[in-house]
C-alpha positions as CSV (number, residue, x, y, z in Angstrom):
1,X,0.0,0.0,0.0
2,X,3.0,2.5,0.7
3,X,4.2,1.7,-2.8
4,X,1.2,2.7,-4.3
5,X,0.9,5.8,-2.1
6,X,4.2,6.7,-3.7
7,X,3.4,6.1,-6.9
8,X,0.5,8.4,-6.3
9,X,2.6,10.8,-5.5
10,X,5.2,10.8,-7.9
11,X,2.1,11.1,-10.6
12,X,0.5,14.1,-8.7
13,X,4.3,15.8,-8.8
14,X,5.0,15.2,-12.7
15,X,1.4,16.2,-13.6
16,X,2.3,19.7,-11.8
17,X,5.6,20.1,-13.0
18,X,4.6,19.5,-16.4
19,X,1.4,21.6,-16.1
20,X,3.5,24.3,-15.1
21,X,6.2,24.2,-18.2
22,X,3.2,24.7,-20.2
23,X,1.9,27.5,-18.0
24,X,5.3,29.0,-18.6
25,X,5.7,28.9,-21.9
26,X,1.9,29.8,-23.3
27,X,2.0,33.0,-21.0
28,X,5.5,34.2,-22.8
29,X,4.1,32.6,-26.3
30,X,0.9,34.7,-25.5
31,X,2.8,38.1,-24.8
32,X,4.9,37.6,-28.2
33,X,1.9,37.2,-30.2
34,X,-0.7,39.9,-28.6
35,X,2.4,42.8,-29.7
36,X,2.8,41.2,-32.8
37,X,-0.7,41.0,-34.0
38,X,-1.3,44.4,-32.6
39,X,1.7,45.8,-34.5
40,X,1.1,43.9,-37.6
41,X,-2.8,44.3,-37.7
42,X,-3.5,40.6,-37.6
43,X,-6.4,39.0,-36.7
44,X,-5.0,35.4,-36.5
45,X,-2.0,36.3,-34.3
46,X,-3.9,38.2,-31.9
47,X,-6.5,35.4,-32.0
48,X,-4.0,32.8,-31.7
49,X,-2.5,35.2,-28.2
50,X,-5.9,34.3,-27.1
51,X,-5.6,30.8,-27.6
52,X,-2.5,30.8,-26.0
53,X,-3.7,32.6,-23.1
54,X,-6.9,29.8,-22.6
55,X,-4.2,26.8,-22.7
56,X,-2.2,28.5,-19.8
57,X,-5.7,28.8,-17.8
58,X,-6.1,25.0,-19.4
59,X,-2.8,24.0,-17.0
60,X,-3.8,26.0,-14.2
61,X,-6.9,23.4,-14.3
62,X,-5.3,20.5,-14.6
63,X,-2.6,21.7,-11.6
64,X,-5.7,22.1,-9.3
65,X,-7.6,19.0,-10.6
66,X,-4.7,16.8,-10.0
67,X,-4.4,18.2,-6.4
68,X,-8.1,17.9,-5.4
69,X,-8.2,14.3,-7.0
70,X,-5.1,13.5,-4.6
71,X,-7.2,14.3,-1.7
72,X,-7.4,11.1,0.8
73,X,-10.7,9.3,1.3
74,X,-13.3,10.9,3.9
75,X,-16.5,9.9,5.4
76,X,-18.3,12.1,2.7
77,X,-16.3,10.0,-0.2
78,X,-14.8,7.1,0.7
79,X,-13.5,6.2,-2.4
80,X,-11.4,9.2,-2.6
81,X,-11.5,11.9,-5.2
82,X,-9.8,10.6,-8.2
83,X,-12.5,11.7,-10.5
84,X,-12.1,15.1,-10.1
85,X,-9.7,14.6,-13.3
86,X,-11.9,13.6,-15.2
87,X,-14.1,17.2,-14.5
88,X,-10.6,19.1,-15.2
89,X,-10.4,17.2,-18.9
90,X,-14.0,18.3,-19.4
91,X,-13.6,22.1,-18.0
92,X,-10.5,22.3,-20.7
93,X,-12.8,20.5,-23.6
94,X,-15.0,22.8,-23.3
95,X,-12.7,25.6,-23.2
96,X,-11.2,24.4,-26.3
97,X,-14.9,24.3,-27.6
98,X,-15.1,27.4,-26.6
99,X,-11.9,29.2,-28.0
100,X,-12.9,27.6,-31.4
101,X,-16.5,29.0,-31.6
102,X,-15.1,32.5,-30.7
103,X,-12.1,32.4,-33.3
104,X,-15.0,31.6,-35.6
105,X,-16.6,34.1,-34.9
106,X,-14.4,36.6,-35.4
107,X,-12.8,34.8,-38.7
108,X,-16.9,35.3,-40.1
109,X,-16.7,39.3,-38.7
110,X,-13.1,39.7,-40.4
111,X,-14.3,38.1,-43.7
112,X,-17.3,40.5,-43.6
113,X,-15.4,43.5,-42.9
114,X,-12.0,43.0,-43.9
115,X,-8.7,44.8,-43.0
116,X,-5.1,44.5,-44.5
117,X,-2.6,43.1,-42.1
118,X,1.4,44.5,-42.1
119,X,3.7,41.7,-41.8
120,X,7.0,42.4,-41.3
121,X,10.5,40.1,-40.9
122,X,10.8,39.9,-37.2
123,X,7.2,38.9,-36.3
124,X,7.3,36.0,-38.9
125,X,10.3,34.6,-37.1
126,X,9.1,35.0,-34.0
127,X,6.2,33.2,-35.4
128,X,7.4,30.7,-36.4
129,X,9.8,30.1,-33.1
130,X,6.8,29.9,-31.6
131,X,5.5,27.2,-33.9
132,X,8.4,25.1,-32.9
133,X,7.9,25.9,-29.3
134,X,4.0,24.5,-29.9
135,X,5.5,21.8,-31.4
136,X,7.5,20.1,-28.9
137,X,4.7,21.7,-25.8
138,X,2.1,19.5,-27.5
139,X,4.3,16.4,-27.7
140,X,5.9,16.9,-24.4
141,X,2.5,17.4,-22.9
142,X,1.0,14.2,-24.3
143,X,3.5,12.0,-23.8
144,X,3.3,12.8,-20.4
145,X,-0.2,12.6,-20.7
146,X,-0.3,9.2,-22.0
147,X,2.9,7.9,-19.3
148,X,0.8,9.3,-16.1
149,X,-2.6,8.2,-17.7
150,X,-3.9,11.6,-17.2
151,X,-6.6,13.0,-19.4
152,X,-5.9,16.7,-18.6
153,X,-2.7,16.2,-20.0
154,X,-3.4,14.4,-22.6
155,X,-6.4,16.8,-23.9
156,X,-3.6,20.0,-23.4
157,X,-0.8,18.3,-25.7
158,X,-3.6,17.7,-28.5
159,X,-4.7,21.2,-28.0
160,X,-0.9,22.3,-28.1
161,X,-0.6,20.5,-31.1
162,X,-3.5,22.1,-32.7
163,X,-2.1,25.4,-31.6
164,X,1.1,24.6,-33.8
165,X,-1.4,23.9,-37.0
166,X,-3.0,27.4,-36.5
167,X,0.8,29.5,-36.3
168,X,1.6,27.6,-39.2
169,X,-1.2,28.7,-41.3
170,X,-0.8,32.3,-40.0
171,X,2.6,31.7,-41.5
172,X,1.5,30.5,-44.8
173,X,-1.3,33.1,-44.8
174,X,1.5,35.8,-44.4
175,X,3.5,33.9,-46.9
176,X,0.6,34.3,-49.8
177,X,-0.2,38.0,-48.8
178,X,3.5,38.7,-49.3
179,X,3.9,37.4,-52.5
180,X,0.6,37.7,-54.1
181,X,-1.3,40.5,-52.1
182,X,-4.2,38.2,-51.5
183,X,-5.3,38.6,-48.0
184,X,-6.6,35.1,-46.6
185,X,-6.0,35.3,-43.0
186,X,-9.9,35.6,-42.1
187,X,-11.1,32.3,-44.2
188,X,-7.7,30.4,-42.8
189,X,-9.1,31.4,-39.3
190,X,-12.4,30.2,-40.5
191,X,-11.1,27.1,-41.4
192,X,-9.2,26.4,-38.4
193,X,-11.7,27.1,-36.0
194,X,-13.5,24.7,-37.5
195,X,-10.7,22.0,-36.5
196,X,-10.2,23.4,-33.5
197,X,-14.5,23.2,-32.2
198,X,-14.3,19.4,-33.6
199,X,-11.6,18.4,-31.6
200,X,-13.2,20.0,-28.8
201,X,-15.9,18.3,-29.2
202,X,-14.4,14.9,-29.2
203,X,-12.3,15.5,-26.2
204,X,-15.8,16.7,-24.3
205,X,-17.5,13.7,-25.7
206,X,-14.7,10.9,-24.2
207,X,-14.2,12.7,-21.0
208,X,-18.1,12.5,-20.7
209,X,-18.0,8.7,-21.9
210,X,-15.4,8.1,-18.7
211,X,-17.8,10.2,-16.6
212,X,-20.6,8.0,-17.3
213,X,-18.7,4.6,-16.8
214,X,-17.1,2.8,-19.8
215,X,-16.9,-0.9,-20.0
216,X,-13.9,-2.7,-18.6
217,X,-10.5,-2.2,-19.0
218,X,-9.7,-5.5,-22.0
219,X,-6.2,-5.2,-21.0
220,X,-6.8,-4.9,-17.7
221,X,-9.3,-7.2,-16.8
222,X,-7.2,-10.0,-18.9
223,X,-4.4,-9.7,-16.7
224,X,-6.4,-10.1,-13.9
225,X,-8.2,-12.7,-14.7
226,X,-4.7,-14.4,-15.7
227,X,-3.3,-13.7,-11.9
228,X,-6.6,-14.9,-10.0
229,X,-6.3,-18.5,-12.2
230,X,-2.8,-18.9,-11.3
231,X,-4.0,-20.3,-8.3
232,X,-4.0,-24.3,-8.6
233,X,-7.2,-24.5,-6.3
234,X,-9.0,-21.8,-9.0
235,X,-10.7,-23.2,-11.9
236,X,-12.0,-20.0,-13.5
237,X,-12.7,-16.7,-12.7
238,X,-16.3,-15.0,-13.8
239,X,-18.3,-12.0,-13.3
240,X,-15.2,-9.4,-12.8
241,X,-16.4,-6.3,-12.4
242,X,-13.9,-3.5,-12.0
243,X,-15.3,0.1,-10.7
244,X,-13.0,3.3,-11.6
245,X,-12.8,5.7,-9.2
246,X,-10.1,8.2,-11.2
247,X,-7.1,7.1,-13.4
248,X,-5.2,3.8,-12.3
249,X,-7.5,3.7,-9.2
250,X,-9.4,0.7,-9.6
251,X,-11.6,-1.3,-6.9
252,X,-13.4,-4.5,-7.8
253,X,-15.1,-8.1,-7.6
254,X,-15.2,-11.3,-9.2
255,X,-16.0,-14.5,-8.9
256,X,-14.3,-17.9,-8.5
257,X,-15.1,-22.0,-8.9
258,X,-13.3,-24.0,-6.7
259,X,-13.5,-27.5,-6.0
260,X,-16.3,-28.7,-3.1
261,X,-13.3,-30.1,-1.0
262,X,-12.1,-26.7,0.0
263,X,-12.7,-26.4,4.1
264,X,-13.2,-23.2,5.1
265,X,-9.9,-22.3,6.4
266,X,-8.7,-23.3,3.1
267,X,-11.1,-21.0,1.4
268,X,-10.0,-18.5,3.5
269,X,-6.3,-18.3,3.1
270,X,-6.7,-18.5,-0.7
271,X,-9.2,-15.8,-0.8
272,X,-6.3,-13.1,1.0
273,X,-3.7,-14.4,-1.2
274,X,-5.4,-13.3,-4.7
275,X,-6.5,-10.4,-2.7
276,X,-2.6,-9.5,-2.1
277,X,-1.6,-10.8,-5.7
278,X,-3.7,-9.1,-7.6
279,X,-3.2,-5.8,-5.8
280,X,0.3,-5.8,-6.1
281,X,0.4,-6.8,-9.5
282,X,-2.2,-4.8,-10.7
283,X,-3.1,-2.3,-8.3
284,X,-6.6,-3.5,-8.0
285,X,-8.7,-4.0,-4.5
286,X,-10.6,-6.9,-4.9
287,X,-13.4,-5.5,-2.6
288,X,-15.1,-8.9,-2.8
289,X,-14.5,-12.5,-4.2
290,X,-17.8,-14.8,-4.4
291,X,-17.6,-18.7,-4.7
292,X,-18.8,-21.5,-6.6
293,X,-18.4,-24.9,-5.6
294,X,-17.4,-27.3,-8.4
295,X,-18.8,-30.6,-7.8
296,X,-15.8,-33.2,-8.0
297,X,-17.3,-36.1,-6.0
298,X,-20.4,-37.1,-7.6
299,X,-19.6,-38.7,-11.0
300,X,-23.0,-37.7,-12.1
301,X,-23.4,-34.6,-11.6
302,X,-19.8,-34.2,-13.2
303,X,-21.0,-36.0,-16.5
304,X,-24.0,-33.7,-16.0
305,X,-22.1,-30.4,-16.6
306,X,-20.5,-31.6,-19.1
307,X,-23.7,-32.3,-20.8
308,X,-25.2,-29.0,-20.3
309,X,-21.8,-27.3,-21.4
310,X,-22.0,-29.0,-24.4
311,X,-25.3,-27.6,-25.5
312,X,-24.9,-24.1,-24.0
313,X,-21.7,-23.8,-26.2
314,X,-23.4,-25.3,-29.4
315,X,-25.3,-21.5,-29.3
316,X,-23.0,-19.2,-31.6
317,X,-23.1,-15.8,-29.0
318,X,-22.6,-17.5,-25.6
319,X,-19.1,-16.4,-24.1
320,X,-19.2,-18.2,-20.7
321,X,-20.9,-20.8,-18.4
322,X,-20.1,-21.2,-14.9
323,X,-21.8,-21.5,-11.4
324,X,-23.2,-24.9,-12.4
325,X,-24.4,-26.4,-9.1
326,X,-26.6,-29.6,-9.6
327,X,-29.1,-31.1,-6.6
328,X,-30.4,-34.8,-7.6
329,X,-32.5,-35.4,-4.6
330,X,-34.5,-32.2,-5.3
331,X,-34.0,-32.2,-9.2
332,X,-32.5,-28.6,-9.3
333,X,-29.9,-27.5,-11.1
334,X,-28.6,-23.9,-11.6
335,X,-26.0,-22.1,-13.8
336,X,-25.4,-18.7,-15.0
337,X,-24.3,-18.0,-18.9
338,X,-22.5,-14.8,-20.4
339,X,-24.1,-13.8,-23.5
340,X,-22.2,-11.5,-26.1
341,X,-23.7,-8.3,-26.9
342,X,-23.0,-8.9,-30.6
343,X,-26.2,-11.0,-30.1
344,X,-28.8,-8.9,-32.1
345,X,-31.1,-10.3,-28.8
346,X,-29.3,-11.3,-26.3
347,X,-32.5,-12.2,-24.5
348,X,-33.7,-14.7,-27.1
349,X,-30.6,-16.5,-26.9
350,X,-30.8,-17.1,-23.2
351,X,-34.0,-18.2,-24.2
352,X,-33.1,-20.7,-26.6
353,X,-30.1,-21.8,-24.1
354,X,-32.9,-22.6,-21.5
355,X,-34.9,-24.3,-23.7
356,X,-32.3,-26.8,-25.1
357,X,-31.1,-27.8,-21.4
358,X,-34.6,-28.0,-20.1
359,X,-35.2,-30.4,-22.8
360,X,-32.2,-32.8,-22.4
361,X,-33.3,-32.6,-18.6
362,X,-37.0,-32.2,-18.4
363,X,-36.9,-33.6,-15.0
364,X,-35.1,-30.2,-13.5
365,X,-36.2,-26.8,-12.3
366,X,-33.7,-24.8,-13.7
367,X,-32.1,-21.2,-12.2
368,X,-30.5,-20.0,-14.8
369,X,-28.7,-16.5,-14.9
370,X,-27.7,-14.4,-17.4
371,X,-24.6,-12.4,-17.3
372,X,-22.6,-9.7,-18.7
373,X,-18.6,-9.7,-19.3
374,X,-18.2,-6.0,-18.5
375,X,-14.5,-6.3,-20.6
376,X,-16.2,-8.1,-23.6
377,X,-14.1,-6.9,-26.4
């Protein structure tokens, strides 16, 4: 648990100090630009100032996120406050969204009304410094982004990026004004802002996907699926469900079959051990771990599951079967199936299922469950 604490806190301290470079540098990027569109009379500098300007505030959200979402657990929310990030990558999405309508808006007023810009040497260079600068911000950023699995991050470096796309084209708008006279700043801004309120949009739209709750992590939930069968005494693991309370903080529960010799003691002591393994492998808290008892002493009921595996499997969308428990003295048996949602009905499948087993054991009341594979790729 100490190791993980640190781990948390080495990701709260890069998130700042990388939040903070970009503070840094859009705030000096910012002044540069504001004088020079002033001086030069251009709309797209001074617009792009502005831009500059909302990714500096963009960091200051992210620094603040980061350290409310580090917050420990409290009465009020014990499951900490991880998610807070997840609210910082949506505030900065919509500032993006924002700063793209208003260029627009502008671009539309300049194209309507239009005025002749003066470039001159030294603001072109320092333009284009600065789309260098952009440049390696936005990749910086993300990378970071990506290593720290922080979305704030990750959602500045694309905007940075984006940032470098609309210098550039002030560049090249400069460029064709200077050798042909043609002014095309205001329809280049049109253009970009255009970019610009898409990718805002998508970066609002996943941010509000992870609000919501997204399936699984596949990657995630393989690998601890993989660490929970390790165990010789486990013979499958079912039902995980894994609850995300902020990035790489993970609890959740699954389900185990184990064979009906298992004493309680024994239960016990292999319960805790996944517990440990999979939190220190994966840094997962198994909050709970349910049971099924796998019938190894009755040779009938044995040959029984096999039977009924054999004609749950023989339907095309069913993913799973476990839970099989079998009573002959009171003709019950009981199981639970995982149907795919690639199942145009997933319902009329479990149907069927039901159907074919009650008929190759019309003697039984059936329980049968269906279940979901929150990780189904």
């Amino acid at each position: 648990m100490n190791q993980m604490n640190a781990a948390e806190s080495t990701r709260e301290k890069t998130i700042v100090k990388t939040s903070v470079v970009g503070i840094i540098a859009n705030v000096f990027l910012a002044g540069f630009k504001a004088v020079i569109g002033l001086m030069t009379n251009s709309i797209a500098i001074v617009l792009d100032a502005v831009n500059n300007i909302s990714d500096a505030g963009s960091s200051l959200i992210t620094i603040v996120g980061t350290k409310l979402a580090g917050k420990e657990p409290d009465k009020k929310h014990p499951f900490g406050y991880g998610r807070i990030e997840y609210l910082s990558a949506m505030i900065i999405s919509v500032i993006v969204l924002y700063a793209g309508i208003t260029s627009f808006v502008e671009s539309v007023k300049q194209i309507i009304h239009p005025e002749t810009p003066e470039y001159n040497a030294v603001s072109l260079i320092i333009v284009g410094v600065a789309v260098v600068v952009k440049i390696l911000l936005g990749r910086y950023v993300r990378s970071v982004g990506v290593k720290v699995h922080s979305d704030s991050l990750i959602n500045s470096g694309e905007d940075a990026t984006l940032d470098s796309v609309i210098s550039a084209s002030t560049l090249v708008a400069a460029a064709i004004f200077l050798l042909f006279g043609l002014s095309l700043e205001a329809w280049l801004g049109a253009v970009i802002s255009v970019v610009i309120i898409k990718s805002g949009v998508e970066m609002l739209r996943d941010t509000i996907s992870q609000i919501l709750g997204e399936r699984n992590d596949t990657e995630l939930a393989k690998g601890i699926r993989e660490t929970v069968t390790s165990f010789s005494a486990v013979q499958g693991a079912y039902d995980l469900v894994l609850h995300n309370y902020g990035p790489d903080t993970w609890n959740g529960s699954v389900h185990i079959e184990v064979p009906d010799t298992y004493s309680a003691d024994q239960l016990d002591q292999l319960l805790r051990e996944i517990t440990m393994k999979v939190l220190q492998e994966h840094h997962v808290l198994l909050t709970a771990i349910g049971v099924y008892s796998v019938n190894t002493r009755d040779e009938e009921v044995v040959q029984a599951r096999q039977r009924v595996e054999e004609i749950v499997f023989s339907h095309e969308y069913v993913r799973q079967m476990h839970g099989f428990y079998l009573l002959s003295g009171q003709k019950s048996m009981r199981f639970d199936i995982v149907v795919s949602f690639d199942a145009k009905d997933r319902r009329a499948v479990y149907n069927e299922v039901v159907a074919d087993v009650q008929k190759a054991f019309p003697a039984y009341t059936l329980q049968v469950a269906m279940d979901t594979d929150f990780a189904e790729e």
